[in-house]
C-alpha positions in Angstrom: 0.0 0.0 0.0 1.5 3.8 -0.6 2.4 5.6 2.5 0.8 8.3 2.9 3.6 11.4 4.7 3.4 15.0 5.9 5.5 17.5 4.3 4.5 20.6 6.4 2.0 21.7 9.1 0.8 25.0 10.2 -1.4 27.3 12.8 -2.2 30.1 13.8 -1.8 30.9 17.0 -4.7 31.0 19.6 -6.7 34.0 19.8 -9.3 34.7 22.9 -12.9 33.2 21.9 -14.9 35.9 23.1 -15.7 40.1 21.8 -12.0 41.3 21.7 -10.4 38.1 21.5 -7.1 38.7 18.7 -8.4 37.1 15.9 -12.7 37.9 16.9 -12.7 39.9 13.7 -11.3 37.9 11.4 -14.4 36.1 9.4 -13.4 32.5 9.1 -13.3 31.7 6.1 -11.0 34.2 5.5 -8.7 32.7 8.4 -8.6 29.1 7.3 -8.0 31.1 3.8 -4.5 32.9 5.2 -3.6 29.7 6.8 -4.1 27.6 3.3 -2.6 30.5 1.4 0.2 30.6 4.1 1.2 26.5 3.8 0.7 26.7 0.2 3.8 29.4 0.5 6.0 27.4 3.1 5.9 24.6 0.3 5.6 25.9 -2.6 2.9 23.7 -3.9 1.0 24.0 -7.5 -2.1 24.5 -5.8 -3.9 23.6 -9.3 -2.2 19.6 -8.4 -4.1 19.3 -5.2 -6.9 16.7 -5.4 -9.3 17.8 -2.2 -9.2 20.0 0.6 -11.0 18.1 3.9 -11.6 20.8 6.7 -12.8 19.7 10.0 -15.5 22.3 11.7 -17.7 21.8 14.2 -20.1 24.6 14.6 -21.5 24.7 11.0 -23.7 27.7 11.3 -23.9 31.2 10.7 -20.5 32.4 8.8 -19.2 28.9 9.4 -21.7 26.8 7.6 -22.1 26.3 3.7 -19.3 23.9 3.0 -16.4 26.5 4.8 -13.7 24.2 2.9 -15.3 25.3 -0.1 -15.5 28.5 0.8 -11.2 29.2 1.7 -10.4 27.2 -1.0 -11.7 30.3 -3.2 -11.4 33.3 -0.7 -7.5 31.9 -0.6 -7.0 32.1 -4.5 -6.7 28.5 -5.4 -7.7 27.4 -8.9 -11.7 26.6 -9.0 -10.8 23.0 -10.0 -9.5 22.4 -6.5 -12.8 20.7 -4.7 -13.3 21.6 -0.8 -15.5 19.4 1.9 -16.1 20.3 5.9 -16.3 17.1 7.9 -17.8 17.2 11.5 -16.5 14.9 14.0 -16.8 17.0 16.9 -14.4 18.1 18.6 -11.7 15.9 16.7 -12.9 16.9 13.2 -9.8 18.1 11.9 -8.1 15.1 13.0 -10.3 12.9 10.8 -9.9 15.3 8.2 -6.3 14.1 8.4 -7.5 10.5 8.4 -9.5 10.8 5.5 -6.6 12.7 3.5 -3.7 10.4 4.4 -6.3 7.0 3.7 -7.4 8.4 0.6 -3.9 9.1 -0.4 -3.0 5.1 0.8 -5.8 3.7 -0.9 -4.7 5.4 -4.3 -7.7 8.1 -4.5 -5.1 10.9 -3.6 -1.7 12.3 -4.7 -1.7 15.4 -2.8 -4.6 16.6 -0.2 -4.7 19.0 2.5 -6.2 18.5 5.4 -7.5 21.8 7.8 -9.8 22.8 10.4 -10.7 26.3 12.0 -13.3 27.3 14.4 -13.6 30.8 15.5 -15.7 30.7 18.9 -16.0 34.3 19.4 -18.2 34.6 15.8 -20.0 31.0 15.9 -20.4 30.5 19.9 -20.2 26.6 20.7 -23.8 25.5 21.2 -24.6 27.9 18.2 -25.9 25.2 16.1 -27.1 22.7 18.7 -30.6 20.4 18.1 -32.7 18.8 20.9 -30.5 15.9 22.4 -33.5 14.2 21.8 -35.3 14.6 18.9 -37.1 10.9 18.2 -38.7 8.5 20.7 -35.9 5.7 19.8 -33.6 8.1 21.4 -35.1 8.8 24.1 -36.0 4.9 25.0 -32.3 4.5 25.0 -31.8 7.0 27.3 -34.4 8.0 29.2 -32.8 9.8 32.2 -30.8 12.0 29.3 -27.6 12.8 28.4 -25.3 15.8 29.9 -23.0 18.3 28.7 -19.4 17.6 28.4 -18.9 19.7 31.3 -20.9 17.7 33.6 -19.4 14.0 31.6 -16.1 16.2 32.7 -17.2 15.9 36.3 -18.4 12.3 36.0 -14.9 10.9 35.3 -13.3 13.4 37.8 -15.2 11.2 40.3 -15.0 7.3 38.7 -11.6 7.8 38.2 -11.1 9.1 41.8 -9.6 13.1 40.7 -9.8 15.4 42.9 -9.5 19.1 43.0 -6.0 19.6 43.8 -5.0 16.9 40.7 -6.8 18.6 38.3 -6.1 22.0 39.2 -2.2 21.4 40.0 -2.1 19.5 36.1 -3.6 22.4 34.5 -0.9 24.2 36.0 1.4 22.2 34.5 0.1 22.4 31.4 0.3 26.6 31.2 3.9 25.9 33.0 5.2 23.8 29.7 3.7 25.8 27.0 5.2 29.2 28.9 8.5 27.7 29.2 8.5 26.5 25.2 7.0 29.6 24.2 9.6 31.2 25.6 12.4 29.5 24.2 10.3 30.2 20.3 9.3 26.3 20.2 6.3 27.1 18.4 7.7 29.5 15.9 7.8 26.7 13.4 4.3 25.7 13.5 2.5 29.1 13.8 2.1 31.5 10.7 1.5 35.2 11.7 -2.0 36.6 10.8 -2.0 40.4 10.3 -5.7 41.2 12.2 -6.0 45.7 12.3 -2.4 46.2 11.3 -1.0 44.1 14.1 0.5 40.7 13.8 -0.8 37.8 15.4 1.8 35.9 15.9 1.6 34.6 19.9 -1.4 32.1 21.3 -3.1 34.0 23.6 -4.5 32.0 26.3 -1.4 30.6 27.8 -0.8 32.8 31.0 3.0 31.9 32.6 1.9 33.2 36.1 -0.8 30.2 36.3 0.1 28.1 39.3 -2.1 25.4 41.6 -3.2 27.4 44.3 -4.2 30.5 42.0 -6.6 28.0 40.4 -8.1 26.9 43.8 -10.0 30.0 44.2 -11.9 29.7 40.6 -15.7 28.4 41.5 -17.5 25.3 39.8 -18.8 25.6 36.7 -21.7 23.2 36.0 -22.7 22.9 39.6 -26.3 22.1 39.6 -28.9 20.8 41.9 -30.8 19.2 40.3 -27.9 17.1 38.5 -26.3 16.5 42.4 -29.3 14.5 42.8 -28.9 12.2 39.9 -25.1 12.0 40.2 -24.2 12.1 43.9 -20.9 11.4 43.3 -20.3 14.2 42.1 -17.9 16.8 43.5 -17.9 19.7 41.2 -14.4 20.1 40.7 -14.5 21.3 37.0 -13.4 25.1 36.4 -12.4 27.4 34.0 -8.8 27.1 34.8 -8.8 23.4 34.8 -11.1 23.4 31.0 -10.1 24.2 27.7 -10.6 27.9 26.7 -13.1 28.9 23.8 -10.4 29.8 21.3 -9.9 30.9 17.6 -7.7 29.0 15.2 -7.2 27.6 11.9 -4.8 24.6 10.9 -3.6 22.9 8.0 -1.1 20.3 7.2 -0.2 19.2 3.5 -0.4 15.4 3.0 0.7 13.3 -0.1 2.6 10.1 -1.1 6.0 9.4 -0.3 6.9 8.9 -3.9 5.1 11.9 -5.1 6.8 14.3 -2.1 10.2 12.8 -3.3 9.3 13.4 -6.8 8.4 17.0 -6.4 11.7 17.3 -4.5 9.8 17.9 -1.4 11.0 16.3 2.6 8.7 14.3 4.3 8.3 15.1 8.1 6.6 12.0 9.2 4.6 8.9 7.6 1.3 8.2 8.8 1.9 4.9 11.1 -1.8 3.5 12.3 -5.3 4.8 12.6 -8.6 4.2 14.8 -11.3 5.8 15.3 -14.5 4.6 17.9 -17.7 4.8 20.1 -17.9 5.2 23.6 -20.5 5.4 26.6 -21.9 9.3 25.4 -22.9 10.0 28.6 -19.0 9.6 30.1 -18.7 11.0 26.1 -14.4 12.0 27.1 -13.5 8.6 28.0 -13.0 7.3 24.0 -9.4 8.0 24.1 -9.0 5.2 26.1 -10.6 2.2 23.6 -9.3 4.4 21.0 -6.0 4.1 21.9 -6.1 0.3 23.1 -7.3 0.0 19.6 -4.8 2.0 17.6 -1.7 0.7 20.0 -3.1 -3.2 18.6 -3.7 -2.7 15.1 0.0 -1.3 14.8 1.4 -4.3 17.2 2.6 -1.5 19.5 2.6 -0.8 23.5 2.4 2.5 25.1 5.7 2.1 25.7 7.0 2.2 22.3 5.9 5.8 21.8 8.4 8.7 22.8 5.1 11.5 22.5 1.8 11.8 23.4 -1.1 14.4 22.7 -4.4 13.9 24.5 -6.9 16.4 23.8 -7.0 18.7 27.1 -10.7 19.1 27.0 -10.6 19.1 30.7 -7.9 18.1 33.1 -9.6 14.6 33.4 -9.6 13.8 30.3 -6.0 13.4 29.8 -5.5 12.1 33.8 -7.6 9.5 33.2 -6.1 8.4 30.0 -2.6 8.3 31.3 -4.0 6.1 34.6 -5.2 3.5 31.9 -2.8 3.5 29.9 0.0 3.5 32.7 1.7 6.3 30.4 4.7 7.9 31.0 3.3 11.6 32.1 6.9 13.3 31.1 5.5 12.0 27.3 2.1 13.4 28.5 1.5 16.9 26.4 5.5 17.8 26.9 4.3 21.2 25.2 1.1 22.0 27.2 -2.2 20.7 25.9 -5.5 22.9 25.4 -6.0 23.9 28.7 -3.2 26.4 28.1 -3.0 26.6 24.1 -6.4 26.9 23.5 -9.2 24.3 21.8 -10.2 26.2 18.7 -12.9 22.5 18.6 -13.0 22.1 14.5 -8.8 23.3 14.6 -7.7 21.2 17.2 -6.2 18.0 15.8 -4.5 19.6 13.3 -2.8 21.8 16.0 -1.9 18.8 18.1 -0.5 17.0 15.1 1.5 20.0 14.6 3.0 20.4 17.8 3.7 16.8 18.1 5.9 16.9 14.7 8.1 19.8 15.9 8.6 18.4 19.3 9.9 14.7 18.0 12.2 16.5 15.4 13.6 18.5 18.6 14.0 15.5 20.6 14.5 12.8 17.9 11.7 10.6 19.1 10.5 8.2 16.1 6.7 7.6 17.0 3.9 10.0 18.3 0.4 9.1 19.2 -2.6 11.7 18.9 -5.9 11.2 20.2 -9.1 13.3 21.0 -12.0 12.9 22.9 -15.2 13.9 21.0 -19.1 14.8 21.7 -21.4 11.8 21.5 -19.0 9.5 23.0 -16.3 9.1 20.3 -12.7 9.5 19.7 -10.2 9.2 17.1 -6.2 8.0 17.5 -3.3 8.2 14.9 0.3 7.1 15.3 2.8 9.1 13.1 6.5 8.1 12.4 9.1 10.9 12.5 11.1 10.7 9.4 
C-alpha cells in the first residue's frame, strides 16, 4: 500500500474566543484562507495539483456553515478545479480530516490533499448550532434519564476515576507551565504562521498565561454545579473550572499530505509517515473517555505498546480527560503533552487536531523521538487516535 507522509504543518496561533479576542474579527473563512494561502507558500505547492481540501468544523452555522472548505479554498485564490468538503466529528474533526486525507492518499484516490480545520468561537459561539438531544422516541428509550453536557461528563470521570481538585487544578498548571516555558524558548515559531488582524500581527497564542500556578486555580468556582444534577449523580464533587477546561479559542490549521513517492518526486522532505489509525464509540454520557478504547485500539492494530511511543497528545478538553487516559494507559506523564495541551493553548474545537498533530511533529524533530500518538475525545462518545512516524 503507498504511505501516505506530511511535508509541512501550520497554525495560527490562539486567539481569545470571546468580543476582543485577537483574531474575533477575522471572518473565518478568511482565516482558514491565510492559513491555506500561508502553507501553500511554506511549500511551494501547485495549488492547481491538489486533489481535495477536507476541513474539520464543528459549529457549521452562521458564517461557518455552507461547506467552509469550499469557501477558503476560493477566498485563498486556489484554482476553481481544487474541490473543498467540511467534515464534523466534533471536537476531533480536523483530526479525521487528516484521516480521511492520508487514507485516501494510501488507498490510491489521492496524490496530494490537504487536510484543515478552524473554528472561531468568538463569531459561531459553541452550542450555536445545537438540536434537541433528543429529537425521536428511539432516542429517548435508549436514554431515558438524558444525556449531559461535556462539562458535567467532565465531572463524571473526575469522580469514577477518583480526581480530585487539587490533581486537576495542580495539572492544569502544569500544562500553562510547559507551553510558557517553550513559548519562551520560540518552540512554536515553526508551527505558527503570523495573521496580520488591524495592522498588528498575530503571531503569539493567547491563552497561555506563565503566572498560572495550583493554588491560584483553587480560588476559581465550579462551573456546571447544579442541583438538580447533584441528585442524579451524587458522586459528584464539582471540581470542574475554567482554569482546569479548555478555553473557547480561535484558530485555523492545515497540514499538506501526499505520497512518499510523489513528495520525493516533487523534490519535497517528508516530516513523518502516517503509522496506524482508529477511530471509535464510547459510553456518550462519560462522552471524554474514548481515548482510552481508542487508543487500546490503535496501539493493537500497529502491534505496538504505550511504551513504544516517545510523544503523546491527548486532547486537554478538561484536566480529566488526559489524567484518566494516562491512569489507563499507565503512560509515561513526562510524554504526557511535553508542550502544554489545550488547557493552556487553547481548543479552537473544528482546529484542534490539526494543531496537536503540529505540535507533536516539531517536538519529535527536537528531541528525535520516532513515534507519536494523537488522540481526542469527541461529543457523543467518540474519539479518534493516529500514530505518526518521524522521518
Amino acid at each position: 500500500m503507498t504511505s501516505a507522509v506530511i511535508v509541512d504543518l501550520v497554525r495560527t496561533a490562539s486567539g481569545k474566543g470571546k468580543p476582543g479576542g485577537a483574531l474575533s474579527s477575522v471572518h473565518p473563512v478568511t482565516l482558514l484562507a491565510d492559513t491555506l494561502s500561508a502553507l501553500l507558500e511554506r511549500t511551494g505547492i501547485d495549488p492547481a495539483t491538489i486533489d481535495d481540501v477536507i476541513a474539520g468544523c464543528v459549529s457549521q452555522a452562521g458564517e461557518q456553515t455552507l461547506n467552509i472548505a469550499r469557501n477558503a479554498v476560493l477566498a485563498a485564490g486556489i484554482p476553481e478545479s481544487v474541490p473543498g468538503t467540511t467534515v464534523d466529528r466534533q471536537c476531533g474533526s480536523s483530526q479525521q480530516a487528516v484521516h480521511f486525507a492520508a487514507q485516501g492518499v494510501m488507498a490510491g484516490a489521492y496524490d496530494i490533499v490537504i487536510a484543515c480545520g478552524v473554528e472561531s468561537m468568538s463569531r459561531v459561539p459553541m452550542g450555536y448550532s445545537s438540536v434537541d438531544q433528543h429529537p425521536t422516541a428511539p432516542l429517548r428509550a435508549r436514554y431515558p434519564d438524558g444525556l449531559v453536557g461535556q462539562g458535567v461528563s467532565a465531572e463524571l470521570i473526575a469522580a469514577k476515576w477518583k480526581l480530585d481538585r487539587d490533581a486537576l487544578d495542580e495539572y492544569s498548571a502544569r500544562s500553562h507551565a510547559r507551553a510558557a516555558a517553550f513559548a519562551a524558548e520560540g518552540a512554536f515559531a515553526d508551527e505558527i504562521v503570523p495573521i496580520t488582524v488591524d495592522g498588528q500581527v498575530h503571531d503569539t497564542d493567547q491563552t497561555v498565561r506563565a503566572s498560572t500556578t495550583a493554588e491560584g486555580l483553587a480560588g476559581l468556582k465550579p462551573s456546571f454545579a447544579d442541583a438538580e444534577l447533584h441528585e442524579r449523580f451524587p458522586e459528584i464533587t464539582w471540581s470542574i473550572t475554567p482554569g482546569n477546561s479548555s478555553p473557547l479559542t480561535d484558530a485555523a490549521t492545515a497540514t499538506l499530505i501526499m505520497s512518499e513517492e510523489k513528495a520525493n518526486a516533487l523534490g519535497l522532505r517528508p516530516r513523518a509517515r502516517f503509522h496506524e489509525f482508529a477511530v471509535t464509540g464510547s459510553d456518550p454520557l462519560f462522552m471524554l473517555t474514548g481515548v482510552i478504547p481508542a487508543t487500546q485500539k490503535v496501539l493493537a492494530r500497529a502491534g505496538m505498546s504505550i511504551d513504544d511511543i516517545d510523544a503523546y497528545e491527548v486532547n486537554e478538553a478538561f484536566a480529566p480527560v488526559p489524567l484518566a487516559w494516562q491512569h489507563d494507559l499507565a503512560a509515561d506523564p513526562e510524554k504526557l503533552n511535553p508542550r502544554g495541551g489545550a488547557i493552556a493553548l487553547g481548543h479552537a474545537l473544528g482546529a484542534s487536531g490539526v494543531r496537536l498533530l503540529a505540535t507533536m511533529v516539531n517536538h519529535l524533530e527536537a528531541t528525535g523521538g520516532r513515534y507519536g500518538l494523537q488522540t481526542m475525545c469527541e461529543g457523543g462518545g467518540m474519539a479518534n487516535a493516529t500514530i505518526i512516524e518521524r522521518l
